[in-house]
Backbone as a printed PyTorch tensor [residue, N CA C, xyz], in Angstrom:
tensor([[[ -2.2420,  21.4780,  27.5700],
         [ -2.4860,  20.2780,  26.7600],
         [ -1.6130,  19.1080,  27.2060]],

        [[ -0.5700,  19.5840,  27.7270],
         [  0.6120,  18.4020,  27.9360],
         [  1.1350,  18.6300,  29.7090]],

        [[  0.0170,  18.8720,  30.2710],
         [ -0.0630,  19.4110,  32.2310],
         [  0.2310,  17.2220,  32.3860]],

        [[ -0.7450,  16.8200,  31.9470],
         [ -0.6630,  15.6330,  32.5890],
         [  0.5850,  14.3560,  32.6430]],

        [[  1.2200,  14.9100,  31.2480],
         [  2.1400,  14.0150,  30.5380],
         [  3.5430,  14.4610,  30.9990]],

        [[  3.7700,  15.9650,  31.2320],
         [  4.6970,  16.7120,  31.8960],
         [  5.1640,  15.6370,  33.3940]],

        [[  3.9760,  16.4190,  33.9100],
         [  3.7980,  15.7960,  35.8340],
         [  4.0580,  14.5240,  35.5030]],

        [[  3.5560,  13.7040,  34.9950],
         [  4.2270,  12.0410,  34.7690],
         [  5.6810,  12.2390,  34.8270]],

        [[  5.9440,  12.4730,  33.8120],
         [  7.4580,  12.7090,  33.1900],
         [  8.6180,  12.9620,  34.6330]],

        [[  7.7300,  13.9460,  34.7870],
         [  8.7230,  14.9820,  35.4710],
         [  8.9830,  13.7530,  37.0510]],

        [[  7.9170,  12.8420,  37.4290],
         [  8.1350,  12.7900,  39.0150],
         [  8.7640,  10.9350,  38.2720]],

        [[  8.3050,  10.2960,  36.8660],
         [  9.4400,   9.0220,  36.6900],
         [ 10.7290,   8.9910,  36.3360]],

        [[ 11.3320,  10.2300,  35.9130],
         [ 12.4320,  10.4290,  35.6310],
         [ 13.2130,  11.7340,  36.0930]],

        [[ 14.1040,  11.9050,  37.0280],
         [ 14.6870,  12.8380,  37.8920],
         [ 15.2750,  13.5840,  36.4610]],

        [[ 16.3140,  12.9110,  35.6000],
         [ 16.7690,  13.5900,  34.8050],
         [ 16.1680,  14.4700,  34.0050]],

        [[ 15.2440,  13.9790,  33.3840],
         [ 14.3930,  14.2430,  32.1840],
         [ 13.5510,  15.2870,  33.1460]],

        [[ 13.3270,  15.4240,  34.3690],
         [ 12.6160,  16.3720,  35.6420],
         [ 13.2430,  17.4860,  34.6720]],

        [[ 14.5520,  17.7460,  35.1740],
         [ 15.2360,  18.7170,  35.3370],
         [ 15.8350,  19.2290,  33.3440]],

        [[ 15.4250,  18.2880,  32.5640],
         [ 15.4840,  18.5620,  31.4160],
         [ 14.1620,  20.1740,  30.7880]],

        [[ 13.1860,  19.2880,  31.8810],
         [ 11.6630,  20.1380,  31.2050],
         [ 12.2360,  21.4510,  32.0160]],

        [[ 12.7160,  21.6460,  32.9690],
         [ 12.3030,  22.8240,  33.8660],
         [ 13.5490,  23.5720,  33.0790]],

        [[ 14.1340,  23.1470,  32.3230],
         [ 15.2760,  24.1210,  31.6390],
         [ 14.6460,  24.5160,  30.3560]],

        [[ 14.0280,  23.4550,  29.6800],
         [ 13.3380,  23.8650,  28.4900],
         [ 12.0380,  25.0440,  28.7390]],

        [[ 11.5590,  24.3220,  29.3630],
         [ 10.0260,  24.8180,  29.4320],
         [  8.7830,  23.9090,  29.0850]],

        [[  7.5190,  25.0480,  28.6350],
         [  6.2760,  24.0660,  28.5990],
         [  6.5800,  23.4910,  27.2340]],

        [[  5.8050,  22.2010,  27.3980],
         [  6.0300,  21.7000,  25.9130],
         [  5.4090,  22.0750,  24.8140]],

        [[  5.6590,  21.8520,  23.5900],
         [  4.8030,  23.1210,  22.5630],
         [  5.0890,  21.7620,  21.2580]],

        [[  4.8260,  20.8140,  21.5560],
         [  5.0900,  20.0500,  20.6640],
         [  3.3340,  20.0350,  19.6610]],

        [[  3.7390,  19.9200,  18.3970],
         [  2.6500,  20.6330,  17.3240],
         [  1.7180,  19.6970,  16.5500]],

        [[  0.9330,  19.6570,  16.3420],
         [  0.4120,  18.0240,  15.3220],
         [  0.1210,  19.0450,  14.1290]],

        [[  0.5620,  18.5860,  12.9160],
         [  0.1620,  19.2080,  11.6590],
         [ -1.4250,  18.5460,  11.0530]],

        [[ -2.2490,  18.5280,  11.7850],
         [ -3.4450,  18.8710,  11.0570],
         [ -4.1020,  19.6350,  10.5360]],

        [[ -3.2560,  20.4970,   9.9870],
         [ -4.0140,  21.0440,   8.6700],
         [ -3.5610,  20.1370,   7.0900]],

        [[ -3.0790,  19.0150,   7.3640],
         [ -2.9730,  18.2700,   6.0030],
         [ -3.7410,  16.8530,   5.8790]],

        [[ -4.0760,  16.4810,   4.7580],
         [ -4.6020,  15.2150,   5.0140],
         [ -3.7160,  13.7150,   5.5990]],

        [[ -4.0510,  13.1060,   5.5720],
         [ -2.8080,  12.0740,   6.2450],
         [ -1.8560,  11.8410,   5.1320]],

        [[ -2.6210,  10.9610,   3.5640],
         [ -2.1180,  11.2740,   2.8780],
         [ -0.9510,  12.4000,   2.2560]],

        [[ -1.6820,  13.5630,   2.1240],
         [ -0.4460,  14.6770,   1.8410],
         [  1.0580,  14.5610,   3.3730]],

        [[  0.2970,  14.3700,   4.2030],
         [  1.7170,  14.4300,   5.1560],
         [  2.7600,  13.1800,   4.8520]],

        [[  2.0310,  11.6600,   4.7950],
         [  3.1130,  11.3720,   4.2460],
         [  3.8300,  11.5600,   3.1220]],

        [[  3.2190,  11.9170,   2.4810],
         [  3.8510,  12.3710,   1.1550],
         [  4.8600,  13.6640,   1.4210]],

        [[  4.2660,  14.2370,   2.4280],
         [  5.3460,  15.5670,   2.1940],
         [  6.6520,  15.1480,   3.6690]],

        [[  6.6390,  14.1170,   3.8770],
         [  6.9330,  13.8020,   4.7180],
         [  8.6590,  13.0900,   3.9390]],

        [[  8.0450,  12.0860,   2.7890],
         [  8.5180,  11.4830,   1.9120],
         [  9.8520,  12.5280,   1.2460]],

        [[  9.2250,  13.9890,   0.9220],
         [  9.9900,  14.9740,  -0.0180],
         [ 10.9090,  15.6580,   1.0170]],

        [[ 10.4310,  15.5280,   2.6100],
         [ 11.0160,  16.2710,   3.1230],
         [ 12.2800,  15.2480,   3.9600]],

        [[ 12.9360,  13.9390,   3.4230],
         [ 13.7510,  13.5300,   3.7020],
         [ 15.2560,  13.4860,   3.1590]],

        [[ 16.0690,  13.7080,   4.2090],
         [ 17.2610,  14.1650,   3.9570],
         [ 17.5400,  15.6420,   2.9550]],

        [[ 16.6370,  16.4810,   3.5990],
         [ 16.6160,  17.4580,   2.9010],
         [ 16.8000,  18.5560,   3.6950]],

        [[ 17.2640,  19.9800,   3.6800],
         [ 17.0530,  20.8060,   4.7820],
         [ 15.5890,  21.2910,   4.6990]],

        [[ 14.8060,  22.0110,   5.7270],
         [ 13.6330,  22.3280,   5.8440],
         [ 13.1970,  23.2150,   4.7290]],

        [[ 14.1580,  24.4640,   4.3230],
         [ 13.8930,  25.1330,   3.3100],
         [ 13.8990,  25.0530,   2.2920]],

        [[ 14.9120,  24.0840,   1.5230],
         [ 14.6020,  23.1760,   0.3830],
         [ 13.5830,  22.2600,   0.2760]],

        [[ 13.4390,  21.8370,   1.1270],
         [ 11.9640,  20.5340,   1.1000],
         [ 10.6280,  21.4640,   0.7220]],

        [[ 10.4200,  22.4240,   1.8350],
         [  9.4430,  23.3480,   1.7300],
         [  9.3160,  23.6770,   0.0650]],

        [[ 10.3450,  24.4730,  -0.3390],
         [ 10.4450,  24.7270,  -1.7670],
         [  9.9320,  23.6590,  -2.5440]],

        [[ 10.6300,  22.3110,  -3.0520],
         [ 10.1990,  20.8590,  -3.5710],
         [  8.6240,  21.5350,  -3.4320]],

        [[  8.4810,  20.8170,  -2.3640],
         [  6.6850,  20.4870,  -1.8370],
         [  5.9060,  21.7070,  -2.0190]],

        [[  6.4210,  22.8470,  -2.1010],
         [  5.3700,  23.8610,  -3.0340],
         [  5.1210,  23.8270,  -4.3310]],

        [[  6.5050,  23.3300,  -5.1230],
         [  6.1950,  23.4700,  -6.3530],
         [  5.0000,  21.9540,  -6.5920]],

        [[  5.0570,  20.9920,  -5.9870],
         [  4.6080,  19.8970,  -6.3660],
         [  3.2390,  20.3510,  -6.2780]],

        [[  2.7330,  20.7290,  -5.2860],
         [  1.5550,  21.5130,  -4.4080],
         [  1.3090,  22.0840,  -5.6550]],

        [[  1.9820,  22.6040,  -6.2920],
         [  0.7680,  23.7120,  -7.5710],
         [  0.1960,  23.2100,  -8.5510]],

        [[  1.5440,  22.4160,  -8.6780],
         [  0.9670,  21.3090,  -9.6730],
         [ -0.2870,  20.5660,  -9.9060]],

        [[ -0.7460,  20.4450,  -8.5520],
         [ -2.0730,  19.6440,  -8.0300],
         [ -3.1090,  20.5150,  -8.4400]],

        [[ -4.3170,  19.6550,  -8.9510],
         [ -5.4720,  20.1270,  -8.5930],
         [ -5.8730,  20.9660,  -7.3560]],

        [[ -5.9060,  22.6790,  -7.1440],
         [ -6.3510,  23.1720,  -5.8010],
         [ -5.6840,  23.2030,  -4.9670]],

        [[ -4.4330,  22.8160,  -5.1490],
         [ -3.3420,  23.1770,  -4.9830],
         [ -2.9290,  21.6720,  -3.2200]],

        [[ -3.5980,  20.6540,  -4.0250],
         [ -4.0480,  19.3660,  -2.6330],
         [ -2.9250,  18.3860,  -3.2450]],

        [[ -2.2150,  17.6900,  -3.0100],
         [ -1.4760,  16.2740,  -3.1810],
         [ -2.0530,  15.3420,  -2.3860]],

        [[ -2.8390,  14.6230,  -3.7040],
         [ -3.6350,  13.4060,  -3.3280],
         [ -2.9690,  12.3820,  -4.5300]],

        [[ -3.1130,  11.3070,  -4.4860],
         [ -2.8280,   9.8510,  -5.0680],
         [ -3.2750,  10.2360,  -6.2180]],

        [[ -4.4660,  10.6810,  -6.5560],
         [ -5.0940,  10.7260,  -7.8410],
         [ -4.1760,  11.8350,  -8.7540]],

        [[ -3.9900,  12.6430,  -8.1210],
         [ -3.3940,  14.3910,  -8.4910],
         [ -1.9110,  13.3360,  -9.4430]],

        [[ -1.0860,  12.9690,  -7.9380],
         [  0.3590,  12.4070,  -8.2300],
         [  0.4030,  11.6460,  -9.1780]],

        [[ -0.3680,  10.6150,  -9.2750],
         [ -0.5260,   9.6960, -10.9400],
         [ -0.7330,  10.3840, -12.1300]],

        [[ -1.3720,  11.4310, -11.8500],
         [ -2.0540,  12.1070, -13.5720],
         [ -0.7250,  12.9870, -13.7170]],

        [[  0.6190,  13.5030, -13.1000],
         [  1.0250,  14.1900, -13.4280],
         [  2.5190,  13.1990, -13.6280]],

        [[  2.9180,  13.5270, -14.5390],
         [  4.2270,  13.0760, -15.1370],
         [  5.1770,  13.0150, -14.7080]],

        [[  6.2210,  11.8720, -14.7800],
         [  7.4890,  11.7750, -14.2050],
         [  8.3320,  13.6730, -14.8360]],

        [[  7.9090,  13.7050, -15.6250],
         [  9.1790,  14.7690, -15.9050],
         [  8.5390,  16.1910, -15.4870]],

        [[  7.0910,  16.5890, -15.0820],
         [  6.2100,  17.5420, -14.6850],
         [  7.1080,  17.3880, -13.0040]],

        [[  7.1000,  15.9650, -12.0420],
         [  7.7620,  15.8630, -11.2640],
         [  9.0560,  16.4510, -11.0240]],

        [[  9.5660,  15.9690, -11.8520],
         [ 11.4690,  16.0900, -11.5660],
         [ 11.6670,  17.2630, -12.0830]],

        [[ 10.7000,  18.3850, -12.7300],
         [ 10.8630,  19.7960, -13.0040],
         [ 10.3330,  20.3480, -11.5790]],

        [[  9.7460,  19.8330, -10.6400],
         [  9.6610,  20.1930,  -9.6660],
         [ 10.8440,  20.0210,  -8.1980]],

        [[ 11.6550,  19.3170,  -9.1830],
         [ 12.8740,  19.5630,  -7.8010],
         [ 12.8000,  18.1020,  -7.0040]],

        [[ 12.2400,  16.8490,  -7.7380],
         [ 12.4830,  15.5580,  -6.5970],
         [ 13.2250,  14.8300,  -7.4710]],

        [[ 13.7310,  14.0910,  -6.7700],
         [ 14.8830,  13.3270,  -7.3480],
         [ 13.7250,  12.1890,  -7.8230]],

        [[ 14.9390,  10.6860,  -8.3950],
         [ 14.1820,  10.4070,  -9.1750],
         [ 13.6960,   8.8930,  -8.6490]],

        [[ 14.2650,   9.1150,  -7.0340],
         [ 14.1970,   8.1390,  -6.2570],
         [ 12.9670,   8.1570,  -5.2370]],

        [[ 12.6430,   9.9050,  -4.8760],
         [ 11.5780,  10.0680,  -4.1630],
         [ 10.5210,  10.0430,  -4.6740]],

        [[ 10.5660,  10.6920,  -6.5010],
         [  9.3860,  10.4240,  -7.6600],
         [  9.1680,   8.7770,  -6.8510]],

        [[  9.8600,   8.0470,  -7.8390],
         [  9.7880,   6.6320,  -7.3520],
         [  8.5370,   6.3630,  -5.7370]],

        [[  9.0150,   6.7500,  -4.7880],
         [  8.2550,   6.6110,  -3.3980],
         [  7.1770,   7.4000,  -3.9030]],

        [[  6.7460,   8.1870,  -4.0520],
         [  5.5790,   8.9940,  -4.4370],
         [  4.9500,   8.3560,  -5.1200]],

        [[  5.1810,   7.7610,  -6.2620],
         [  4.0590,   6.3970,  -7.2870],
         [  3.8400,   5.5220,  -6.4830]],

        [[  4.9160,   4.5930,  -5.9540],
         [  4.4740,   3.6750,  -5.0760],
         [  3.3980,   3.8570,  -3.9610]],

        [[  3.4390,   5.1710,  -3.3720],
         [  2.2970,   5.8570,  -2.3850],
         [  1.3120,   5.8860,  -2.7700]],

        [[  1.0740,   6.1150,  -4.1830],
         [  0.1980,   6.7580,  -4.9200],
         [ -0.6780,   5.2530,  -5.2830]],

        [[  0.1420,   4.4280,  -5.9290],
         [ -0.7030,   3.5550,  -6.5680],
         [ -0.8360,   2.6190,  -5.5880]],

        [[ -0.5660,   2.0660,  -4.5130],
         [ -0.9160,   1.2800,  -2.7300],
         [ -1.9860,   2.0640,  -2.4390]],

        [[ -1.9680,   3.2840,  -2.4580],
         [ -3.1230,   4.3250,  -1.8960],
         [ -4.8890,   3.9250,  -2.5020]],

        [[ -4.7030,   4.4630,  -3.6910],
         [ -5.6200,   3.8920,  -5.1040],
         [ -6.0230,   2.6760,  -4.9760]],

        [[ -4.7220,   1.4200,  -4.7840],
         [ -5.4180,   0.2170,  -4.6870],
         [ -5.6290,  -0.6280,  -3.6800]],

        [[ -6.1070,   0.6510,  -2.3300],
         [ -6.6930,   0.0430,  -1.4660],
         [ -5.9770,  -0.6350,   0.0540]],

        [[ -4.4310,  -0.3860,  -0.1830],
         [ -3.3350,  -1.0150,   0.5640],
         [ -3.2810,  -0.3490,   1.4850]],

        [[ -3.1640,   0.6580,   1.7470],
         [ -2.9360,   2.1280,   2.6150],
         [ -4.3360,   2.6740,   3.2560]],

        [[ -4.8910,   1.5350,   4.2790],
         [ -6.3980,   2.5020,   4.7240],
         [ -6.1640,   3.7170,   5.4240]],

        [[ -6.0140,   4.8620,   4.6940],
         [ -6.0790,   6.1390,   5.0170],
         [ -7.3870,   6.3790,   6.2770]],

        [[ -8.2520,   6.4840,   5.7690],
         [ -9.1830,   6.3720,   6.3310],
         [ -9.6010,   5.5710,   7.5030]],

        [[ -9.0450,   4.6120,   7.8910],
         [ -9.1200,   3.5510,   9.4540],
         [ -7.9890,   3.7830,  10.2210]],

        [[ -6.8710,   4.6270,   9.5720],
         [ -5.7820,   4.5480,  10.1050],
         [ -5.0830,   5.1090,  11.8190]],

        [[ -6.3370,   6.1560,  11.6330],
         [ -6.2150,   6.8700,  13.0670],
         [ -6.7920,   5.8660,  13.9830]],

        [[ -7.6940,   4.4960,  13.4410],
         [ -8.2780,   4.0050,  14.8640],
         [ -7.2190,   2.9670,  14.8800]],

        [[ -5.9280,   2.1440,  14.1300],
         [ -5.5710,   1.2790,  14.4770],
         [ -4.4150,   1.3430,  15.6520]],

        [[ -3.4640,   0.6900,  16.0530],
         [ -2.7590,   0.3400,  16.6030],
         [ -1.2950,   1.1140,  16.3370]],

        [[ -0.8490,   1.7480,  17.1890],
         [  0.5120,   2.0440,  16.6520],
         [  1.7430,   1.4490,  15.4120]],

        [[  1.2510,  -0.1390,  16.2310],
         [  2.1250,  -1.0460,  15.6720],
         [  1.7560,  -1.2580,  14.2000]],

        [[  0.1170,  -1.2570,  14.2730],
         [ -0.3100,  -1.5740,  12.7150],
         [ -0.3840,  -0.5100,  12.2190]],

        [[ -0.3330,   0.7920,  12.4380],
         [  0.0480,   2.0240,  11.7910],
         [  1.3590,   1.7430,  10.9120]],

        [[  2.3190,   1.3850,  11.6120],
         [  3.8950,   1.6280,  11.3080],
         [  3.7020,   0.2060,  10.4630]],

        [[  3.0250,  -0.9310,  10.1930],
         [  3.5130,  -2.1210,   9.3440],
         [  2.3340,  -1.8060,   8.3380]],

        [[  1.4260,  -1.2180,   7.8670],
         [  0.9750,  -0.5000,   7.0590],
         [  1.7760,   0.5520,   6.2800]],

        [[  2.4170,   1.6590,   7.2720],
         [  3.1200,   2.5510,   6.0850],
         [  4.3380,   2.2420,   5.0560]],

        [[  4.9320,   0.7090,   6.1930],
         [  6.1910,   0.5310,   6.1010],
         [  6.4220,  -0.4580,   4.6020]],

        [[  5.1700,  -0.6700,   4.4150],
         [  5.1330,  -1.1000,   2.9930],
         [  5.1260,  -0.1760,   1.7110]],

        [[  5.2950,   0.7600,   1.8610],
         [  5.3490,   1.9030,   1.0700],
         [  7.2870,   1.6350,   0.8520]],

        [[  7.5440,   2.4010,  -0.6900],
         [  9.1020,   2.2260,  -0.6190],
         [  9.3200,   3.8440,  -0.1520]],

        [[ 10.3110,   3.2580,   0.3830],
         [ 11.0600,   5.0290,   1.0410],
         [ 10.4040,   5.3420,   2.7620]],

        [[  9.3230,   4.5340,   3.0980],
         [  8.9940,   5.2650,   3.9340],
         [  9.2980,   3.4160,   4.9790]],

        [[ 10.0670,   4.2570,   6.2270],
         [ 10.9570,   3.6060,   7.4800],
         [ 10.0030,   3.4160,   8.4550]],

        [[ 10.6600,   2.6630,   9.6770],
         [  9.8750,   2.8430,  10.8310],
         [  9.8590,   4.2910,  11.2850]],

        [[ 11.2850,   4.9250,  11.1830],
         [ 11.2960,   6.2130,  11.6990],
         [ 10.4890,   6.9940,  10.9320]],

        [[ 10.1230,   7.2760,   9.6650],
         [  9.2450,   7.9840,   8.7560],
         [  7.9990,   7.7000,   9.3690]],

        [[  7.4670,   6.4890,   9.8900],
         [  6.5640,   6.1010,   9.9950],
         [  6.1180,   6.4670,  11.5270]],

        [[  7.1880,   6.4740,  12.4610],
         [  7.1170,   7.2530,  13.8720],
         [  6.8530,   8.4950,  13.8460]],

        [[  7.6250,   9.2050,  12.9140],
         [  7.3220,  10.6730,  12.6270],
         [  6.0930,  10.6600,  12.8290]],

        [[  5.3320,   9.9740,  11.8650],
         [  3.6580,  10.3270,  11.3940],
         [  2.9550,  10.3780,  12.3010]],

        [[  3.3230,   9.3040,  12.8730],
         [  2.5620,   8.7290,  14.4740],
         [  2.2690,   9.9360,  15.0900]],

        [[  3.6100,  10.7280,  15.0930],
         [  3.7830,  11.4370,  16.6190],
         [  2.9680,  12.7940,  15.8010]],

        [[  3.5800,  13.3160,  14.7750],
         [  3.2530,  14.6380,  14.5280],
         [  1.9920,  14.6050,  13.4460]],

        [[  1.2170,  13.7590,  13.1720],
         [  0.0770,  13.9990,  12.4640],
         [ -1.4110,  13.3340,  12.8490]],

        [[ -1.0330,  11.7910,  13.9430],
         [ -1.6350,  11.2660,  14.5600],
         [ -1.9370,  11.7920,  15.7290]],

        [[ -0.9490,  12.1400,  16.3410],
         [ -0.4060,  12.7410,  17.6760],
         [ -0.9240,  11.7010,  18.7250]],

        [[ -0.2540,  10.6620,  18.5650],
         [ -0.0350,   9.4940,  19.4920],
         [  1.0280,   9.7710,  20.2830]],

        [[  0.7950,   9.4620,  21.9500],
         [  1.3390,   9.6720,  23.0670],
         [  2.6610,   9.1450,  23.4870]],

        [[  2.8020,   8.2220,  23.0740],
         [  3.7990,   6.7850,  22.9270],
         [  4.5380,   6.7850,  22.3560]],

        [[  5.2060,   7.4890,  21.9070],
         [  5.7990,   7.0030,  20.3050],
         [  7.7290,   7.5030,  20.6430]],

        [[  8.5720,   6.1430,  20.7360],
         [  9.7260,   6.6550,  21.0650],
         [ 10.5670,   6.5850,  19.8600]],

        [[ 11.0230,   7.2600,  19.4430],
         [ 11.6560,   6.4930,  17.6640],
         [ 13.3130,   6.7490,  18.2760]],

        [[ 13.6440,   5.7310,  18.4410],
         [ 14.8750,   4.7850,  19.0040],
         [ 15.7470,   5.2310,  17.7250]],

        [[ 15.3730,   5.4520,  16.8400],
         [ 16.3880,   5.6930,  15.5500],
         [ 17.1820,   7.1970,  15.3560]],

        [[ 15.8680,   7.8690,  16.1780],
         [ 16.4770,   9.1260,  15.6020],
         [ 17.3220,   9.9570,  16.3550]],

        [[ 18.3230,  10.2720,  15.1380],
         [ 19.6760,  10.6460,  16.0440],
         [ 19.2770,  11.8230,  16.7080]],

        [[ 18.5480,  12.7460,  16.6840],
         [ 18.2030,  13.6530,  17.7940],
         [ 17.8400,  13.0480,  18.9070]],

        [[ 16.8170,  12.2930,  18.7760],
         [ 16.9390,  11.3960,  20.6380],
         [ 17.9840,  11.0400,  21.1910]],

        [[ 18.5190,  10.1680,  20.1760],
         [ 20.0170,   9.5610,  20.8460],
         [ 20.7590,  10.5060,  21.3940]],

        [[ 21.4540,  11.6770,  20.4070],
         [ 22.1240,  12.8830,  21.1230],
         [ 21.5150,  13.3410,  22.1880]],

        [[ 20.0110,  13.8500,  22.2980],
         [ 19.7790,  14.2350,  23.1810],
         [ 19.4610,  13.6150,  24.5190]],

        [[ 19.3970,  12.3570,  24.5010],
         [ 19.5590,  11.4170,  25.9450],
         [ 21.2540,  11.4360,  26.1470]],

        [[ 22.0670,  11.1660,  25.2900],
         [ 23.3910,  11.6640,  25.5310],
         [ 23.6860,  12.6050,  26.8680]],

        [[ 23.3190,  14.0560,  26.1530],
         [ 23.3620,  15.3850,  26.6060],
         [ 22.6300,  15.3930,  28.1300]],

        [[ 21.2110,  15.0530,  28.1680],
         [ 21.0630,  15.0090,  28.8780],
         [ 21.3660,  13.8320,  30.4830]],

        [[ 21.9120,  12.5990,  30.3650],
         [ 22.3700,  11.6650,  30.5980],
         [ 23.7370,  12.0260,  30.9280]],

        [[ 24.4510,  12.4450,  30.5250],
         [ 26.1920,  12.5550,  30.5300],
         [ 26.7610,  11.3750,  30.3110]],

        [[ 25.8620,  10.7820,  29.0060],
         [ 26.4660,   8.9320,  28.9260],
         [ 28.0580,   9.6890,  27.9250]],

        [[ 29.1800,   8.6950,  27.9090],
         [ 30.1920,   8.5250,  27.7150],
         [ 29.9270,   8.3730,  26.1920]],

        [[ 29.3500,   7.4030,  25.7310],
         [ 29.1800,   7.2930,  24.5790],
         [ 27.7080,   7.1710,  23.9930]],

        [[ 27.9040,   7.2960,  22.4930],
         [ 25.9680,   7.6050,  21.8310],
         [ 25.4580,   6.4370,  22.2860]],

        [[ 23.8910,   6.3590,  22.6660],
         [ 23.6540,   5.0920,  23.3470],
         [ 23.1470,   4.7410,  21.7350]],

        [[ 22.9780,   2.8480,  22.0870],
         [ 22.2450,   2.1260,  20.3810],
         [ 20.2640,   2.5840,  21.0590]],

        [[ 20.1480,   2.3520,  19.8080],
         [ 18.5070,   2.1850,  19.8250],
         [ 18.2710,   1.3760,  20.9820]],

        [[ 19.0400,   0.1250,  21.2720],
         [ 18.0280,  -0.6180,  22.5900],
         [ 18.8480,   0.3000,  24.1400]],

        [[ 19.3210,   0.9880,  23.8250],
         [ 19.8580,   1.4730,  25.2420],
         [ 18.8530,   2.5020,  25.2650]],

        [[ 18.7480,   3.5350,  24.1540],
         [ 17.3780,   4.4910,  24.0020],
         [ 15.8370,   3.5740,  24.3460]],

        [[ 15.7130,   2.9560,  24.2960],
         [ 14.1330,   2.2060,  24.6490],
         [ 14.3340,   1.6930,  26.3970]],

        [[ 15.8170,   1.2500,  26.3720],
         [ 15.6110,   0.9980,  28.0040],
         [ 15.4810,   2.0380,  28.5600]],

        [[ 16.2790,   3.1840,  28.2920],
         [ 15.8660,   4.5100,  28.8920],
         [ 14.8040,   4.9070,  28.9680]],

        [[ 14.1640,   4.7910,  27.8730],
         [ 12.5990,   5.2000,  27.8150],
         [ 11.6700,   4.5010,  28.4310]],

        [[ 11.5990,   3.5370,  28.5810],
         [ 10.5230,   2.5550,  29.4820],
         [ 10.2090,   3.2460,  30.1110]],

        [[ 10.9250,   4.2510,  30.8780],
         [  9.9830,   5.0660,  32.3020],
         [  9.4840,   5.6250,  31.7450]],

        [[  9.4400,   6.6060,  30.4910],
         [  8.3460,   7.5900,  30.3380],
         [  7.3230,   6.9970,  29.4010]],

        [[  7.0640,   6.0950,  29.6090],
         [  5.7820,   5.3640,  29.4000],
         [  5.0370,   5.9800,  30.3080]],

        [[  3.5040,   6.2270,  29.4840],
         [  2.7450,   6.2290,  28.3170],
         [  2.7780,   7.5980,  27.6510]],

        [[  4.0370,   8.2350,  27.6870],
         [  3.8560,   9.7460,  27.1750],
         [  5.4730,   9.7230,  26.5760]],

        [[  6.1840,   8.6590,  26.0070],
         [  7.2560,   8.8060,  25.4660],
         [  7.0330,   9.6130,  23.6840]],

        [[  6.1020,  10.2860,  23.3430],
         [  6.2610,  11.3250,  22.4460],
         [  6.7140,  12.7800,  23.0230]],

        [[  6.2930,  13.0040,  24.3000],
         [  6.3430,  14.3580,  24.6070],
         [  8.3180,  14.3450,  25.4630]],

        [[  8.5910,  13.2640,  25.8160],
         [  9.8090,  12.8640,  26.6210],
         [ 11.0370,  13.1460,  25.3000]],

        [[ 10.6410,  12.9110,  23.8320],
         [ 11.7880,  12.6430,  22.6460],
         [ 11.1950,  14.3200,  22.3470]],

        [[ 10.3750,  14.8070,  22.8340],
         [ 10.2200,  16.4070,  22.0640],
         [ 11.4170,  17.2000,  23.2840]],

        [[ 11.2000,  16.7530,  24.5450],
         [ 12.5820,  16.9050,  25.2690],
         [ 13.5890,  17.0700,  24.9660]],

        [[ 14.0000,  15.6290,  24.7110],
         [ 14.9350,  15.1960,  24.0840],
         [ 15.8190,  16.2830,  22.7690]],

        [[ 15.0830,  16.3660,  22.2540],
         [ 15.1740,  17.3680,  20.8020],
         [ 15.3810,  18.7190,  21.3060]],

        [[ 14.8860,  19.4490,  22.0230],
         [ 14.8870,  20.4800,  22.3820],
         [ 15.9720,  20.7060,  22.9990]],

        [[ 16.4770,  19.6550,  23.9080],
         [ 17.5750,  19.9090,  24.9860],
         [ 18.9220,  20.4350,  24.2580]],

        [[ 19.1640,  19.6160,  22.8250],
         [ 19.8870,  20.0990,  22.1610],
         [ 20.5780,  21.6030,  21.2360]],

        [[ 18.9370,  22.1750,  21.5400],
         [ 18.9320,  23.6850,  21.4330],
         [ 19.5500,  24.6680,  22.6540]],

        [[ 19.8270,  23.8590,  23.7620],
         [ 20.2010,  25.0450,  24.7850],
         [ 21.6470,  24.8150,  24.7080]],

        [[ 22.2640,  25.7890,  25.1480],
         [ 24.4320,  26.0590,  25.8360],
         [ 24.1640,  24.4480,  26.6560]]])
C-alpha cells in the first residue's frame, strides 16, 4: 500500500532512507470503521488522556448512544450529568456540544469533507472548541488518510526528527517543515517514521 511513498522517501532523504530500513514496512492504519463524525469526537475524549483511559471514557459514552453510534443527535439528547457519569470532564462535555450543535447546524460539512482541501479540512474543524490544527492533522492523516499531512506540532515528530537527525537541540515547528519539504507528497507516511523511530534502542 505504501511501495510507492516508501521508494520516494527512501531515495529524497538519505536519513529518513536508513530510518525505514531499521523500522520496517510501514503499517500506518486509517480508522474507517467510524464515521467521521464519531472520530472526531472520539478523537476530542481521547486528548491528553492515556489510550486506556480514553478507550474506557469513549465506551461508556458509546452505550449511552442509540446502537451503541455517537452522532450529534445521540450527544444533544443525552445530559450533561448522563455525560460526566461517563468519565469526561466538564471541559471536553463542553467540546462535544459545541461539535454537536455546529454539526446539526450545518457548520461542519461532514459529508463534503473528504473532497475538500487539506487546508479547508483543518479551517473547518478548527472552529470547533477543543479541536487544534494538530487534532485536526490527526484526522487528516488517520481517518481521511491524506498523504501530506506533516503536523509540525507534534512532539513525537519533533523527538523523532531529533533522534533520527542527531540535531543538538528539539527542532521548532518551522525547522520540522523545513525538514520535511523533501518528503513531499508523502509527508504522512515520513511522521509515521518519525514516531516509530522512537520505539527502537
Amino acid at each position: 500500500m505504501y511501495r510507492k511513498a516508501v521508494r520516494h522517501l527512501t531515495k529524497a532523504d538519505p536519513v529518513l532512507s536508513d530510518v525505514i530500513v531499521r523500522v520496517g514496512s510501514c503499517r500506518l492504519e486509517i480508522a474507517s470503521e467510524l464515521s467521521l463524525f464519531e472520530s472526531l469526537a472520539r478523537s476530542i475524549v481521547y486528548q491528553q488522556l492515556s489510550g486506556k483511559a480514553a478507550a474506557t471514557i469513549y465506551g461508556r459514552v458509546s452505550s449511552l448512544c442509540a446502537h451503541e453510534r455517537v452522532t450529534a443527535a445521540e450527544l444533544t439528547r443525552l445530559s450533561p450529568i448522563q455525560l460526566r457519569s461517563a468519565g469526561l470532564s466538564g471541559q471536553k462535555l463542553g467540546y462535544l456540544k459545541d461539535l454537536s450543535s455546529r454539526t446539526l447546524a450545518g457548520e461542519i460539512p461532514f459529508d463534503s469533507l473528504a473532497d475538500l482541501s487539506d487546508d479547508d479540512v483543518i479551517g473547518h474543524l478548527t472552529r470547533v472548541k477543543g479541536v487544534g490544527r494538530w487534532t485536526a492533522q490527526m484526522f487528516l492523516m488517520f481517518r481521511l488518510g491524506r498523504p501530506d499531512v506533516l503536523p509540525e506540532l507534534d512532539l513525537g515528530v519533533q523527538k523523532g526528527i531529533r533522534k533520527a537527525y542527531r540535531l543538538r537541540k528539539h527542532p521548532t515547528p518551522e525547522r520540522v517543515v523545513k525538514i520535511g519539504a523533501r518528503w513531499a507528497p508523502y509527508r504522512s507516511v515520513a511522521s509515521w517514521y518519525m514516531w516509530r523511530i522512537l520505539e527502537l534502542e
